[in-house]
One Martini backbone bead per residue (centre of mass of N, CA, C, O) as a GRO file, in nm:
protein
  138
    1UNK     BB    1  -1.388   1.004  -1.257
    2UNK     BB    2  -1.086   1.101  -1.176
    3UNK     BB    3  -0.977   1.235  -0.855
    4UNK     BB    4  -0.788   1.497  -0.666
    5UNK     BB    5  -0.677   1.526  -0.353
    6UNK     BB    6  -0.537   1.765  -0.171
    7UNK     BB    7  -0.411   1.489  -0.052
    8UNK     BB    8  -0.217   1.262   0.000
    9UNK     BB    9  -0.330   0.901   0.149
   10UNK     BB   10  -0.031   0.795   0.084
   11UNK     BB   11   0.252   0.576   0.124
   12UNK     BB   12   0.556   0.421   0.104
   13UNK     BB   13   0.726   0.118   0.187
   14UNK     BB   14   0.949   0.183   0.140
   15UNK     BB   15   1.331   0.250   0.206
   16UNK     BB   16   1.394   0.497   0.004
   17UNK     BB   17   1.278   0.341  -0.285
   18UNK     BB   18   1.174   0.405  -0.553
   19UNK     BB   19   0.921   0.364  -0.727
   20UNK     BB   20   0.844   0.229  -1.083
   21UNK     BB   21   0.533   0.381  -1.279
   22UNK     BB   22   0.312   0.290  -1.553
   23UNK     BB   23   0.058   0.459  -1.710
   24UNK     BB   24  -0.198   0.360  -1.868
   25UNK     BB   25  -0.397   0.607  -2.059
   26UNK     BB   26  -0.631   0.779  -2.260
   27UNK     BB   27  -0.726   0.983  -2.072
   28UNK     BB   28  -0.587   1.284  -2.009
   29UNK     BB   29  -0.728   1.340  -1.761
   30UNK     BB   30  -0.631   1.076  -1.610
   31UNK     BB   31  -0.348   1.076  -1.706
   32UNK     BB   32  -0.290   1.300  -1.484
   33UNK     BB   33  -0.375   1.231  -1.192
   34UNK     BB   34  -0.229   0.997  -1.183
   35UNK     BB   35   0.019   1.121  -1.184
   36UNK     BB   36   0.024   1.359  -0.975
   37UNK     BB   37  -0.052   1.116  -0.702
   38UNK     BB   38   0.191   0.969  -0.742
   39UNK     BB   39   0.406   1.170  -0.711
   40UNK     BB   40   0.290   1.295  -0.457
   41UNK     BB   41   0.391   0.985  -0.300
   42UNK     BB   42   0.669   0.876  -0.486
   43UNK     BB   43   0.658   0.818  -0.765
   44UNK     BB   44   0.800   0.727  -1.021
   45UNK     BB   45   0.691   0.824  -1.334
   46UNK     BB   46   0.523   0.685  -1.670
   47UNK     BB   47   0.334   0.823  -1.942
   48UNK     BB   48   0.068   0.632  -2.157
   49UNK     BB   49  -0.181   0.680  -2.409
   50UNK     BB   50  -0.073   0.392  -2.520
   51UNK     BB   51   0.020   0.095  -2.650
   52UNK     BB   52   0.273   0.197  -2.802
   53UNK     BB   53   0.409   0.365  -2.601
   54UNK     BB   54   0.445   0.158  -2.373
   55UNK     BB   55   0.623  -0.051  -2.553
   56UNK     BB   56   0.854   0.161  -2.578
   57UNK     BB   57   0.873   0.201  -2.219
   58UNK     BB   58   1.034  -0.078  -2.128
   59UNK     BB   59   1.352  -0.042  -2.165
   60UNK     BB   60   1.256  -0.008  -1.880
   61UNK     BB   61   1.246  -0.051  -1.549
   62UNK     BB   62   0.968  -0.156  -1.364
   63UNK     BB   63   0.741  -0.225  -1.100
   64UNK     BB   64   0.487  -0.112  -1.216
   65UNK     BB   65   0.120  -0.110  -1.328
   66UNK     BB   66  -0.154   0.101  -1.485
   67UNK     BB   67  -0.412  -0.027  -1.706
   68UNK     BB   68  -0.620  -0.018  -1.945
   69UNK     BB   69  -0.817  -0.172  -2.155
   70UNK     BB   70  -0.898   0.098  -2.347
   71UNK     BB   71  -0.685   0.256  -2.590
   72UNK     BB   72  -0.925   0.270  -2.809
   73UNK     BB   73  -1.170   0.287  -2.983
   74UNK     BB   74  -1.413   0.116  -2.849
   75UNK     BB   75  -1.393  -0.201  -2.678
   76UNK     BB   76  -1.111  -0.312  -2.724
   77UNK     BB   77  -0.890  -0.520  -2.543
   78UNK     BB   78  -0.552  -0.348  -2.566
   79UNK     BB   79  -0.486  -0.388  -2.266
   80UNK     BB   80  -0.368  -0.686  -2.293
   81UNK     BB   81  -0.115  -0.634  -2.465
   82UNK     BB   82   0.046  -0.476  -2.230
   83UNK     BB   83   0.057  -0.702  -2.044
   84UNK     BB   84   0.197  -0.902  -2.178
   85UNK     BB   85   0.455  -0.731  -2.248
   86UNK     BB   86   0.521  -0.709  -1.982
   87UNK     BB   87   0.520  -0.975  -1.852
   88UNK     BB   88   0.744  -1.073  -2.094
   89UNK     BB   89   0.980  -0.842  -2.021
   90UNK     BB   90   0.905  -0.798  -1.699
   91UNK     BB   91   0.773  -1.054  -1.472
   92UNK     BB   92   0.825  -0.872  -1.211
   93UNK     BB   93   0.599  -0.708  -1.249
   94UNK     BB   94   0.306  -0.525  -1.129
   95UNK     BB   95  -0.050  -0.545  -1.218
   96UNK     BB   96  -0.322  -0.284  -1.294
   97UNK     BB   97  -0.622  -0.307  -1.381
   98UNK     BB   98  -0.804  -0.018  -1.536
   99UNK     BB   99  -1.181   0.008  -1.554
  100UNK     BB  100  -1.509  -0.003  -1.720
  101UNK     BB  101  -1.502  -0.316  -1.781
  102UNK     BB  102  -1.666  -0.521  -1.649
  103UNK     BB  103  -1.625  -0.868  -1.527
  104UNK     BB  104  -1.533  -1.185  -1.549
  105UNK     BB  105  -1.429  -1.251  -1.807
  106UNK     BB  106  -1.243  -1.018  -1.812
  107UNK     BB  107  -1.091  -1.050  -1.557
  108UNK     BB  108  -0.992  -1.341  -1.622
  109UNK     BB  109  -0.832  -1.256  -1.872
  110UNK     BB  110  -0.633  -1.045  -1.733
  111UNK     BB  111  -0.539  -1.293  -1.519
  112UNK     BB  112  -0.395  -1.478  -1.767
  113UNK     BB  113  -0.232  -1.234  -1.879
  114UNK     BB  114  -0.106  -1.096  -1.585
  115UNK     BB  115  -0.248  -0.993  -1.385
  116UNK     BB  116  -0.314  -0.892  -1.049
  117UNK     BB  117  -0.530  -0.650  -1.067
  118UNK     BB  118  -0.894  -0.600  -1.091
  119UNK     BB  119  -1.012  -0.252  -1.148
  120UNK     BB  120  -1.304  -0.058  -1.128
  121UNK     BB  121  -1.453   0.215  -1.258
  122UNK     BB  122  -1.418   0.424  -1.007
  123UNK     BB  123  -1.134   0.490  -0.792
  124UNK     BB  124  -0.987   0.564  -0.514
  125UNK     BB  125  -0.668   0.699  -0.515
  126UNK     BB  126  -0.608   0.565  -0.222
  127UNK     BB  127  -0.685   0.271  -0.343
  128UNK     BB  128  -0.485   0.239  -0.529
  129UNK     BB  129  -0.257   0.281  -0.391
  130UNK     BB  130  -0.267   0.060  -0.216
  131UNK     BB  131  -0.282  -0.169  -0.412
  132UNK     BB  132   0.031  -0.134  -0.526
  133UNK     BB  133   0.202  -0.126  -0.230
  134UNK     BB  134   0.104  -0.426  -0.194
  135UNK     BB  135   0.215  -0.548  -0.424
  136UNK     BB  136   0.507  -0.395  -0.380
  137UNK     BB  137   0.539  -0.564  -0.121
  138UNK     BB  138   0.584  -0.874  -0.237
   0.00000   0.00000   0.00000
């Protein structure tokens, strides 16, 4: 379970630009957290609890995402199809695969479809914080 910190323990390296960031995950209680520690760090969020919703939420420009790997019951990686479609439909989005199901051959598979970054659950909020700050100022 990812917990969040009293105050937030990192900023956003832009020059006064909003990043827009995407979280997908299904469980609710991870999808609220992670959701209210982006946003008090600063950056724009969209929180999508499936695959289908986040597919729909595409036709926005996104700068950053953050997938957890399995949206549905099951162990079924169909969060590869949703990294597929960002880097599809927006290119130059940075994508980090946020999973319980770690693995080199799973790791391996995120980044031929297009992950930026495969970390494994539970991560500090901050250490993933940081994790996407540095993507996204690349």
């Amino acid at each position: 379970m990812i917990t969040e910190p009293a105050r937030p323990a990192c900023t956003l390296p832009s020059l006064g630009i909003v990043k827009r960031l995407l979280l997908v995950e299904d469980e609710s209680a991870v999808l609220t957290a992670l959701r209210r520690y982006f946003e008090a760090v600063g950056y724009e969020v969209s929180a999508a609890p499936s695959r289908e919703a986040a597919e729909s939420m595409l036709a926005s420009a996104i700068d950053g995402a953050i997938v957890d790997l399995c949206l549905s019951p099951g162990d079924r990686p169909d969060g590869l199809d949703v990294v597929e479609a960002i880097r599809r439909q927006q290119p130059s989005t940075r994508i980090v695969v946020l999973t319980a199901l770690g693995g080199t051959d799973i790791e391996a598979a995120a980044l031929h479809r297009g992950a930026d970054a495969f970390l494994c659950k539970p991560q500090p909020l901050p250490h993933l914080a940081n994790v996407v700050s540095r993507l996204l100022a690349d």
